[in-house]
C-alpha positions as CSV (number, residue, x, y, z in Angstrom):
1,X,16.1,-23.7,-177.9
2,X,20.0,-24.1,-178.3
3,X,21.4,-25.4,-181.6
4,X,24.6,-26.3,-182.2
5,X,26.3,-27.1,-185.4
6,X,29.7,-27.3,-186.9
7,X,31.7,-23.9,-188.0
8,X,31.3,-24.1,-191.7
9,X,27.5,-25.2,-191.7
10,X,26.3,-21.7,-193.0
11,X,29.0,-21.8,-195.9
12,X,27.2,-24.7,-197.5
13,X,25.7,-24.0,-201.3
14,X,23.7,-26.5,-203.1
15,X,25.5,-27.1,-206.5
16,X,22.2,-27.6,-207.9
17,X,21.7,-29.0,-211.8
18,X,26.2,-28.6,-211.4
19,X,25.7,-31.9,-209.0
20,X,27.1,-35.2,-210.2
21,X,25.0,-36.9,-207.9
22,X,21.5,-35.4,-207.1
23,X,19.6,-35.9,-203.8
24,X,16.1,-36.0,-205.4
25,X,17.5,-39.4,-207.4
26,X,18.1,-42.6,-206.3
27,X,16.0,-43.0,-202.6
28,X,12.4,-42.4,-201.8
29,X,11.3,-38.6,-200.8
30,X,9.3,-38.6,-197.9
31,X,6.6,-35.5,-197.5
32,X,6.0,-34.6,-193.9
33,X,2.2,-33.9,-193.0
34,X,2.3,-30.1,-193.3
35,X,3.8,-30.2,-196.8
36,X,1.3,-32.8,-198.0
37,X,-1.4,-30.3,-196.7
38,X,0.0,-27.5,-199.0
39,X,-0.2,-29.5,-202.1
40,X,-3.3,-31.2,-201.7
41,X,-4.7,-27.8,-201.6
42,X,-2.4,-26.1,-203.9
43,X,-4.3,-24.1,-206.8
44,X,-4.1,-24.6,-210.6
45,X,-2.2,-26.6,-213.3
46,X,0.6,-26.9,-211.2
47,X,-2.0,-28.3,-208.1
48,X,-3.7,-31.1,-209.6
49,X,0.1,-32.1,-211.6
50,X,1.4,-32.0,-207.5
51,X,-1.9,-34.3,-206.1
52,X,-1.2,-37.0,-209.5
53,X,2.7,-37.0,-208.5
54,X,2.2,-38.0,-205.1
55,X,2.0,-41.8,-203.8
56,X,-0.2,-40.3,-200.8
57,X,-0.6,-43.7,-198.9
58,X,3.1,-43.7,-198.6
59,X,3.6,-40.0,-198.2
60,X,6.2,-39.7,-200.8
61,X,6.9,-38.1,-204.2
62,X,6.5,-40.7,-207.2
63,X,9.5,-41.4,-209.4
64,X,10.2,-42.4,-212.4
65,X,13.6,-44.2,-213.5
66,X,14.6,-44.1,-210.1
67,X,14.5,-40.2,-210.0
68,X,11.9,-37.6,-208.7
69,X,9.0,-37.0,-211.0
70,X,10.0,-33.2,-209.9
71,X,13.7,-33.5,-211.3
72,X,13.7,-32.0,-214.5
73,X,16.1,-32.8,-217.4
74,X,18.2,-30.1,-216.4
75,X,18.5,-31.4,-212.9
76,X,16.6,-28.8,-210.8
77,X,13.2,-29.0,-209.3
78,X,10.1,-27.8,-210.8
79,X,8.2,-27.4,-207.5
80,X,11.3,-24.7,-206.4
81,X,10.6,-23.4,-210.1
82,X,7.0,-23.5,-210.5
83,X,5.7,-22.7,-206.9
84,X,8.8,-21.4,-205.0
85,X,11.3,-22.5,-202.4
86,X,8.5,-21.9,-199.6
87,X,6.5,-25.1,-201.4
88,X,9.1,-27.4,-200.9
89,X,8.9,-30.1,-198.1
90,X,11.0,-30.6,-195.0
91,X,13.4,-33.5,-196.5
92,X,14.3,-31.2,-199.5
93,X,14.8,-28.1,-197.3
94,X,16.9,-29.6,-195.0
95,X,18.9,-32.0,-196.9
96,X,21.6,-32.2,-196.6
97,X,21.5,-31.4,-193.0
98,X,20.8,-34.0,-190.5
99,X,19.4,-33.0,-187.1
100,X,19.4,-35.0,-184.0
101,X,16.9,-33.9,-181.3
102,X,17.3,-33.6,-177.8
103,X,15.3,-31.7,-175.3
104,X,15.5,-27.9,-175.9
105,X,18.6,-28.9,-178.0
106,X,18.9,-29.9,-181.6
107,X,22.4,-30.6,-183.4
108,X,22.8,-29.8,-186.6
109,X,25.3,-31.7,-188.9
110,X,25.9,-32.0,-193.2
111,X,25.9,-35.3,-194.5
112,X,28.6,-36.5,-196.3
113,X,26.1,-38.6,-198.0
114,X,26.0,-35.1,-200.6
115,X,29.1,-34.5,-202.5
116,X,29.6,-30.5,-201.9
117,X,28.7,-31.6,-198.1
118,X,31.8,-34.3,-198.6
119,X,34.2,-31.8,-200.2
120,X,33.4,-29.3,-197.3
121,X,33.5,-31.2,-194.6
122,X,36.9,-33.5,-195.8
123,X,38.4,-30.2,-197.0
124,X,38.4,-29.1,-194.1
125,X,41.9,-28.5,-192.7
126,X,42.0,-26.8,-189.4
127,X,40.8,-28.3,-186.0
128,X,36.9,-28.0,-186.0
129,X,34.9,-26.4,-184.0
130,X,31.3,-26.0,-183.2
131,X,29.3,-23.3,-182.5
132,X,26.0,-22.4,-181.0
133,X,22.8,-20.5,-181.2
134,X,19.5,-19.9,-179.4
135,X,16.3,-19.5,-180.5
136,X,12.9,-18.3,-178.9
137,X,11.1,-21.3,-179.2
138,X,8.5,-22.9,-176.4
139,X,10.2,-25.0,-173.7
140,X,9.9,-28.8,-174.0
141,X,9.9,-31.8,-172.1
142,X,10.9,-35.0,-173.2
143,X,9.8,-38.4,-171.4
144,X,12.2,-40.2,-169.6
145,X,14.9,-37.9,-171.1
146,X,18.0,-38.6,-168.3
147,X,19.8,-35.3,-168.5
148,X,22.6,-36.5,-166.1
149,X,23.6,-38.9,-168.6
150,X,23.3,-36.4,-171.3
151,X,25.7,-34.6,-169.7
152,X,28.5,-37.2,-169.2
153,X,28.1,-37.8,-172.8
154,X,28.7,-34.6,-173.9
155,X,31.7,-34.5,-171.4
156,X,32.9,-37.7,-172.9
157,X,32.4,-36.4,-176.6
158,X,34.4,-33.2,-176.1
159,X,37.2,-35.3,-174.5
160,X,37.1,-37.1,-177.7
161,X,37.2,-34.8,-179.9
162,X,40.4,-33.2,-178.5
163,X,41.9,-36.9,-178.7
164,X,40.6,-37.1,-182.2
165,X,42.3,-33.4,-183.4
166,X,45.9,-34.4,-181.8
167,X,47.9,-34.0,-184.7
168,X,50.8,-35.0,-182.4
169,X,49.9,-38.6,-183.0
170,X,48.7,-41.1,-185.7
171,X,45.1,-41.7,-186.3
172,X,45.9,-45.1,-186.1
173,X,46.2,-44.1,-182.4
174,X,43.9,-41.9,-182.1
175,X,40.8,-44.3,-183.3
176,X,42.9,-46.3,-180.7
177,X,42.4,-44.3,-177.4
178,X,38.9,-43.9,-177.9
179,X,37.8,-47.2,-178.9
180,X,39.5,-48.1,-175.7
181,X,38.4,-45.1,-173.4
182,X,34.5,-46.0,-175.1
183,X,35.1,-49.6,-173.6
184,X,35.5,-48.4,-169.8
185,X,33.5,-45.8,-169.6
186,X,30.4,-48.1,-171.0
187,X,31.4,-50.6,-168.1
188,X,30.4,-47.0,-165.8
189,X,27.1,-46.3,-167.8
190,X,25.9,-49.9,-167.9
191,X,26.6,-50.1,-163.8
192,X,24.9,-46.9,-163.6
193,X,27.9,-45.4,-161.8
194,X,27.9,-41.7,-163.9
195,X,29.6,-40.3,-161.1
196,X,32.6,-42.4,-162.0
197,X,32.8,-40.6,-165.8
198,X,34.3,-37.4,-164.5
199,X,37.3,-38.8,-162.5
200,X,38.1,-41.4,-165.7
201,X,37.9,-38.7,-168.1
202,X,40.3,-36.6,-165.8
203,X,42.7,-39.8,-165.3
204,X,42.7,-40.2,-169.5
205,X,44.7,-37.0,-169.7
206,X,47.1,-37.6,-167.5
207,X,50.5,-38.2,-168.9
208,X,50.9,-41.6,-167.6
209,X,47.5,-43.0,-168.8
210,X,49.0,-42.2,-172.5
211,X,52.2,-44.2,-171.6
212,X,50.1,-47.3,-170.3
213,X,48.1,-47.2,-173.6
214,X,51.2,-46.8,-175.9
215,X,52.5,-49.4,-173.9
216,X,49.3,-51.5,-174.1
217,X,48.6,-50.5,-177.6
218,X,52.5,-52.4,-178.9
219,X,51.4,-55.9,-178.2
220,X,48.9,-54.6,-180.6
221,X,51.5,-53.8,-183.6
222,X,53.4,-55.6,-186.2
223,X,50.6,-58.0,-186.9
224,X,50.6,-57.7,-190.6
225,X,48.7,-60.9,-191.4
226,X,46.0,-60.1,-188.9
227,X,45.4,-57.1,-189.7
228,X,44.6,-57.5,-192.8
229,X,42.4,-60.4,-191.9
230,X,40.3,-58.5,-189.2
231,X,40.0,-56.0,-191.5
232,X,38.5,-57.7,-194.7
233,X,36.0,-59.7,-191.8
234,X,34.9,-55.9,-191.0
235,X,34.4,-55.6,-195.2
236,X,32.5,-58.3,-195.5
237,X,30.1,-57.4,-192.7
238,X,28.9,-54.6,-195.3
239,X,27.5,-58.0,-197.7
240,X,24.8,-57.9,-195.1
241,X,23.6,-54.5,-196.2
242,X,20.3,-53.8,-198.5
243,X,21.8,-51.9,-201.7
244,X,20.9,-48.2,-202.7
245,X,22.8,-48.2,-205.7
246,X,22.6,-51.0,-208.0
247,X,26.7,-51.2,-208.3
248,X,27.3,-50.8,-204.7
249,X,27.6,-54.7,-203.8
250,X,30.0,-55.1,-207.6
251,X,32.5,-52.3,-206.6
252,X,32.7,-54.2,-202.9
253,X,33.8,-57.5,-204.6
254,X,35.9,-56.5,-207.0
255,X,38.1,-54.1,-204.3
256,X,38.1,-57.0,-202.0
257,X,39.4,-59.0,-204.6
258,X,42.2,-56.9,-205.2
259,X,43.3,-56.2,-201.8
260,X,42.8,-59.6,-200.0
261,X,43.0,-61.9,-202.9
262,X,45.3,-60.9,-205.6
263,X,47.9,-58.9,-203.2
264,X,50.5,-61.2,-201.3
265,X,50.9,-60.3,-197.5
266,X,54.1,-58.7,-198.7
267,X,52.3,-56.5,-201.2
268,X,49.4,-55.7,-199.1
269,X,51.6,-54.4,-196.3
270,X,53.4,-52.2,-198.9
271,X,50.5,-50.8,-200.5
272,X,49.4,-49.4,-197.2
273,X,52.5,-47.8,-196.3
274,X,52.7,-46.2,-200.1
275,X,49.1,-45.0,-199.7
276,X,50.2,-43.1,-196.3
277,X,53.3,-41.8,-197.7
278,X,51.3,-40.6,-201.2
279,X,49.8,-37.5,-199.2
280,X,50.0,-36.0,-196.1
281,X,46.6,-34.2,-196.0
282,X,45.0,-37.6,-195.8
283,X,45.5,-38.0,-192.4
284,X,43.0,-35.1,-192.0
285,X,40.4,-36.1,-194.0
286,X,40.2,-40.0,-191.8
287,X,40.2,-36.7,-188.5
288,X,36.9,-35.3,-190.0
289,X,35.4,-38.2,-190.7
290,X,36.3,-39.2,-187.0
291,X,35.0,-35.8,-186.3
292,X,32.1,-36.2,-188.0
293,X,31.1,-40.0,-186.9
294,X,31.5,-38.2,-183.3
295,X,29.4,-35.2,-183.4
296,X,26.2,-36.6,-185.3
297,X,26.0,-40.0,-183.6
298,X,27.7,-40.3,-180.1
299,X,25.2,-37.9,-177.9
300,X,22.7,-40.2,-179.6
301,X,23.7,-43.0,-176.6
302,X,21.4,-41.0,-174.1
303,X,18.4,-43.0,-176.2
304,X,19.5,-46.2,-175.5
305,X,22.6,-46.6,-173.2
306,X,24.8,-47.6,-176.0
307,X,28.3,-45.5,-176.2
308,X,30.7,-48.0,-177.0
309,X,29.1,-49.4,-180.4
310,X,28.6,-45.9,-181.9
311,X,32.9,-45.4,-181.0
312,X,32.9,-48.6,-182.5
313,X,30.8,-48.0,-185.6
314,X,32.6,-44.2,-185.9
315,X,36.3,-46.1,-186.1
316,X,35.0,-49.1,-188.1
317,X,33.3,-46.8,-190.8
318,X,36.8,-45.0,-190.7
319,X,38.6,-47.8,-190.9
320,X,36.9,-49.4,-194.0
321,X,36.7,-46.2,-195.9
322,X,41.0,-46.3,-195.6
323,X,40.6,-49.8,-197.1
324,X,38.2,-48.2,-199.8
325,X,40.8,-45.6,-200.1
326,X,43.4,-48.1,-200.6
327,X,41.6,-50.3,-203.3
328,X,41.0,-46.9,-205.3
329,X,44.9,-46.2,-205.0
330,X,45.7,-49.4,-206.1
331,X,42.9,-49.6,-208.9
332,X,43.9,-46.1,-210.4
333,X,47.6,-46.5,-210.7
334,X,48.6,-44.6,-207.4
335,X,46.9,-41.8,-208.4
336,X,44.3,-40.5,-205.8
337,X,42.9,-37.1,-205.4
338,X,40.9,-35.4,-203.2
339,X,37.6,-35.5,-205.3
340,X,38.6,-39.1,-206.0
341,X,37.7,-39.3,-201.6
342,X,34.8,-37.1,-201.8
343,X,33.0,-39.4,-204.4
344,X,34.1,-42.2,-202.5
345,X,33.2,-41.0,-199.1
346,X,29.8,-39.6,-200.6
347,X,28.9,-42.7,-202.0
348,X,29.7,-44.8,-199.0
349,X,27.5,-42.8,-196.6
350,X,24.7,-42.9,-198.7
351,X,24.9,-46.7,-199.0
352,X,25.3,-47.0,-194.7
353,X,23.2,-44.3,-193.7
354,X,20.4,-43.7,-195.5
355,X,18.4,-46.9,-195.3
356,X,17.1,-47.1,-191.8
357,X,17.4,-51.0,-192.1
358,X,21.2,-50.5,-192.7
359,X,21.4,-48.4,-189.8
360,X,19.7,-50.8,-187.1
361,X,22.3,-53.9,-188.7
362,X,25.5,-52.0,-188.3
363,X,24.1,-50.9,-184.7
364,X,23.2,-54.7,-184.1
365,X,26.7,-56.0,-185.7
366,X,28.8,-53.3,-183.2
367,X,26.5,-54.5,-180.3
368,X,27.0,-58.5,-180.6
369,X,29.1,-59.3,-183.5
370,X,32.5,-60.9,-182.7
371,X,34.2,-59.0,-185.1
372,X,33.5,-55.9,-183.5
373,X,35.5,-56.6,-180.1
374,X,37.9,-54.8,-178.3
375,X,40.9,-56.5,-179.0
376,X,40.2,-57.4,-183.3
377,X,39.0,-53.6,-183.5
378,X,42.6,-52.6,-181.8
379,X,44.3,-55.5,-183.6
380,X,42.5,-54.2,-187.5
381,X,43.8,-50.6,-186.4
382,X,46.9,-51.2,-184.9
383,X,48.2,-54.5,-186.8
């Protein structure tokens, strides 16, 4: 079995009862078969407190207050404590990695849905790269798995990801060129013409492909006022989200109101260019978040066909966390930091991407939803 995961995976530490935000509050814990196994069976005091603490029809740890009935007051877990780190089940020894499986591959990612994850992963400041690892595991053998398109897709995602680490040109553009490339080649997977993706990704990095799409992407700029407006259409697609967190839906409506109802055009268009000015390394967190958008979810497209909407979700989730960004800016007196982006960030991934339902909308609103075409996408990045 290959794996393959970013370079600073193994540097990860748990900050434990230090965290401001803890995994084990806040969302369900599911228990995978083997784990419930152990604790039904697991001797003692401690055994028959595990079997009363378990909702077993759902296969999930009870809570109470909205946190783990394992989380002790001083934030750590009394199954690690009490039984050992062995006892724990999958979701709590993996989190916060997220693994997507392919056959005889699995790719490993951190979520930025954990706040030392966040800080990691936005900290970091060099161009990423990934590394890989095999394993003697048994062969296996998916059904219907189309290896020839899992290959154009991993040929399209590293062409991506050099596109996405040009530090020669804005992120603006960037999220621009690939949003674009995504569009064409889906036109090739949808006509089944795979032997087509090759030749396109060789014509994308020719010198005069990048002049066309500078000279395409101008009738795309200076659009202030719809801009702005194509992007607060992509904020309020987020309404249509369940809520983790209770004040997730509050601190939506109040930013909105500030950036697209108490800010003049004039103001608004200032604000940005003061947010990009205000500091340079920002640029690199909106790469690894493109970075990290690419690597967990692109490959996923050999499933069901669909490149284009996740390039589409990866620059749109981008995209709104700038206008998040922006609101914080503006709400804290220009004053910004970088753990003032890894709270943000954290908490936004947590409210997109850990509710399966929130998942299958955003894929459903990229897929068919107006305000995810081509030219409002390029017009919201570019405007």
């Amino acid at each position: 079995m290959e794996y393959i995961y970013p370079e600073y995976l193994y540097d990860f530490q748990c900050e434990a009862s230090a965290c401001k935000d803890t995994c084990c509050a806040g969302w369900n814990i599911a228990i995978d078969s083997v784990s419930m196994k152990k604790y039904k069976n697991y001797p003692g005091f401690f055994g028959n407190r595990l079997r009363n603490s378990i909702d077993w029809e759902r296969g999930a740890f009870e809570q109470y207050n909205g946190r783990c009935v394992f989380l002790n007051e001083e934030n750590l877990c009394d199954i690690y404590k009490e039984a050992g780190e062995g006892m724990l089940c999958k979701t709590c020894t993996r989190y916060p990695r997220h693994y997507e499986e392919y056959e005889n591959l699995r790719e490993i990612s951190l979520s930025l849905s954990c706040p030392a994850a966040a800080k990691m992963v936005l900290g970091h400041r060099g161009t990423l790269a990934f590394l890989n690892e095999y394993r003697e595991t048994p062969e296996e053998e998916y059904e219907q798995f189309d290896f020839f398109l899992f290959a154009r897709l991993r040929a399209i995602r590293d062409y991506f990801y050099r596109v996405v680490q040009d530090r020669e040109r804005t992120v603006p553009f960037r999220m621009a060129l690939i949003l674009s490339a995504a569009h064409d080649l889906q036109k090739r997977i949808d006509r089944e013409q795979l032997y087509a993706v090759d030749d396109l990704l060789g014509r994308y990095q020719k010198p005069a492909f990048l002049q066309a799409a500078q000279k395409k992407f101008a009738a795309f700029e200076n659009q202030g006022v719809k801009k702005r407006l194509e992007r607060r259409n992509l904020w309020q697609k987020l309404y249509r989200l369940e809520v983790i967190r209770p004040r997730w839906r509050e601190y939506l409506k109040e930013q909105e109101t500030l950036l697209y109802g108490k800010l003049s055009q004039e103001a608004y268009e200032e604000a940005c260019r003061g947010f990009a000015a205000s500091d340079p390394d920002r640029a690199l967190e909106y790469e690894q978040l493109l970075m990290y958008y690419l690597f967990g979810y692109l490959c996923t497209a050999v499933y069901d066909g669909d490149l284009y909407s996740k390039i589409k979700l990866a620059v749109v989730h981008t995209v709104l966390i700038q206008e998040l960004d922006l609101g914080a800016w503006l709400s804290r007196e220009k004053a910004f930091a970088f753990d003032d982006q890894v709270e943000l960030v954290h908490r936004y991934v947590r409210e997109t991407e850990h509710s399966e339902p929130n998942m299958e909308a955003m894929e459903c609103m990229a897929a068919e939803d107006e305000a995810f075409g081509l030219e409002k996408l390029l017009t919201g990045i570019l405007g």
